[in-house]
ZADRENSE-237000 format. One record per residue: x, z, y negated of N, C-alpha, C, O in turn. Coordinates in steps of 0.2 Angstrom, whole numbers, padded with zeros to 4 digits, always signed. Layout:
XZYXZYXZYXZY...
This chain:
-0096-0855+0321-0093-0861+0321-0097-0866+0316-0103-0866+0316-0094-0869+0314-0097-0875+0307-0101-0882+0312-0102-0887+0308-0102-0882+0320-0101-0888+0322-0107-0890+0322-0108-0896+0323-0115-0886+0320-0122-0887+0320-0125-0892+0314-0129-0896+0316-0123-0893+0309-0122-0895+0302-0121-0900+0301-0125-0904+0299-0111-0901+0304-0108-0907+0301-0108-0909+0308-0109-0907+0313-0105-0916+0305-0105-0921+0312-0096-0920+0316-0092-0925+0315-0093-0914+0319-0088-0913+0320-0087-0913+0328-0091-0909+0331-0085-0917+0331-0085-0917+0338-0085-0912+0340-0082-0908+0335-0087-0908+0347-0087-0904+0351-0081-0905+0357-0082-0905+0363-0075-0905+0354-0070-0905+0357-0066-0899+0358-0064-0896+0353-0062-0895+0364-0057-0890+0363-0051-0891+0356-0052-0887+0351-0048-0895+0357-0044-0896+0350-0049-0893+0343-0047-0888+0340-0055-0897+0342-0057-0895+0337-0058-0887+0337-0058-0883+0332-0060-0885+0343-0062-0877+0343-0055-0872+0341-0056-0867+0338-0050-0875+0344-0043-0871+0342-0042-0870+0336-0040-0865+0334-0045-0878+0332-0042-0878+0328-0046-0873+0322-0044-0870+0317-0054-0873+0324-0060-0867+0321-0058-0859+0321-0059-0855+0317-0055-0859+0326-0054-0851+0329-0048-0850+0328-0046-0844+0328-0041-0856+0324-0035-0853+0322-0037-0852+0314-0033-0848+0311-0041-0854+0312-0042-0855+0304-0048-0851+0304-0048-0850+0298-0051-0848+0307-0056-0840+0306-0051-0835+0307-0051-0830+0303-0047-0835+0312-0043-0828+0313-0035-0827+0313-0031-0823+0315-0034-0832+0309-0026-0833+0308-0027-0834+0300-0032-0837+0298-0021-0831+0298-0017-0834+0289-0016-0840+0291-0017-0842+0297-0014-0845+0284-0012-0852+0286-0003-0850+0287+0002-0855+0287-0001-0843+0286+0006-0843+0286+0007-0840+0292+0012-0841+0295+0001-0837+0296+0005-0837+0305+0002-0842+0307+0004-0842+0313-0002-0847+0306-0003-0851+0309+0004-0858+0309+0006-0861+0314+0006-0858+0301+0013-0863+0302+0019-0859+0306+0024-0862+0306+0018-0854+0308+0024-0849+0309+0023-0850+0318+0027-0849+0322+0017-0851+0319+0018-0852+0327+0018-0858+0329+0018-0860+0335+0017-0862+0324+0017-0871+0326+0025-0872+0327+0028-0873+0332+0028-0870+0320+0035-0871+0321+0040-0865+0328+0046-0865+0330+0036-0861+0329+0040-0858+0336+0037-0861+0341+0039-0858+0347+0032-0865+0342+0031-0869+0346+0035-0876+0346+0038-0878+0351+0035-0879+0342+0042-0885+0340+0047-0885+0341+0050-0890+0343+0050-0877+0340+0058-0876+0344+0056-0870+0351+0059-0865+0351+0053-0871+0353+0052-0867+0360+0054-0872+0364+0052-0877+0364+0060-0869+0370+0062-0874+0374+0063-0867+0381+0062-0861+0381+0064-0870+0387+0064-0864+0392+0070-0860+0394+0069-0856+0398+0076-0861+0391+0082-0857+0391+0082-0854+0399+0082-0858+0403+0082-0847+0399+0082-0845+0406+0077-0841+0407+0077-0836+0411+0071-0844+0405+0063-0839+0408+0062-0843+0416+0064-0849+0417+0059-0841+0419+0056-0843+0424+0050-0850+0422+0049-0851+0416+0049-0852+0425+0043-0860+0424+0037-0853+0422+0036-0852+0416+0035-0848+0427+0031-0843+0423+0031-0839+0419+0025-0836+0419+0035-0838+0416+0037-0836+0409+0038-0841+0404+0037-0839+0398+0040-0846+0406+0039-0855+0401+0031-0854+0400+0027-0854+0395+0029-0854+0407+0022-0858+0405+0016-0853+0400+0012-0854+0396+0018-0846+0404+0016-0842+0398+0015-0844+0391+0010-0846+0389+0020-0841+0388+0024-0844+0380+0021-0850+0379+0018-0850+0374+0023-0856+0383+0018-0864+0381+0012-0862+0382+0010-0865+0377+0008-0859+0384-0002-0858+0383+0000-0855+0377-0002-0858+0371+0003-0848+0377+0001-0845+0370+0004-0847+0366+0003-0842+0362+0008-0854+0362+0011-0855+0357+0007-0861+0354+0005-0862+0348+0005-0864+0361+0001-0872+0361-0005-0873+0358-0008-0878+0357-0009-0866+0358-0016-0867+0351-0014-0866+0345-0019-0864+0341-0007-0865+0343-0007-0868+0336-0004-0873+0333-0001-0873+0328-0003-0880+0339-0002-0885+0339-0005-0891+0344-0003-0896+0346-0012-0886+0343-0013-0895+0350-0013-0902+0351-0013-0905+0356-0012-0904+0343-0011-0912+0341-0003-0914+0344-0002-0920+0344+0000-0910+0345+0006-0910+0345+0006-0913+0354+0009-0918+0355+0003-0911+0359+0005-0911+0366-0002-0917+0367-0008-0916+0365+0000-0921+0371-0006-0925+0375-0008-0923+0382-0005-0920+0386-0015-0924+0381-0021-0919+0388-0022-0927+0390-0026-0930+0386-0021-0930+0395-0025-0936+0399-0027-0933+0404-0031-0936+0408
């Protein structure tokens, strides 16, 4: 990771954002932000929602609020 160097917070977000840009294209990366945009829970179970939400939501974490 680049965080030794530059002055880049040591934040989750920012690490998502290091580890989707080392191992993702930038075209699966827009391809999973926008299926995370229109993901909604139809008839999966809350644990099959919540599933699908962990694994869609690190190629959008600016997107959802963490307090």
């Amino acid at each position: 990771m680049k965080w030794k160097g530059e002055q880049i917070p040591k934040t989750w977000i920012n690490f998502i954002r290091e580890f989707n840009t080392k191992y993702f294209s930038p075209l699966i990366q827009e391809k999973r932000e926008d299926e995370f945009i229109r993901f909604h829970q139809d008839t999966q179970s809350i644990v099959e929602y919540e599933i699908q939400f962990t694994r869609l939501f690190k190629f959008a974490p600016e997107l959802v609020v963490i307090e």
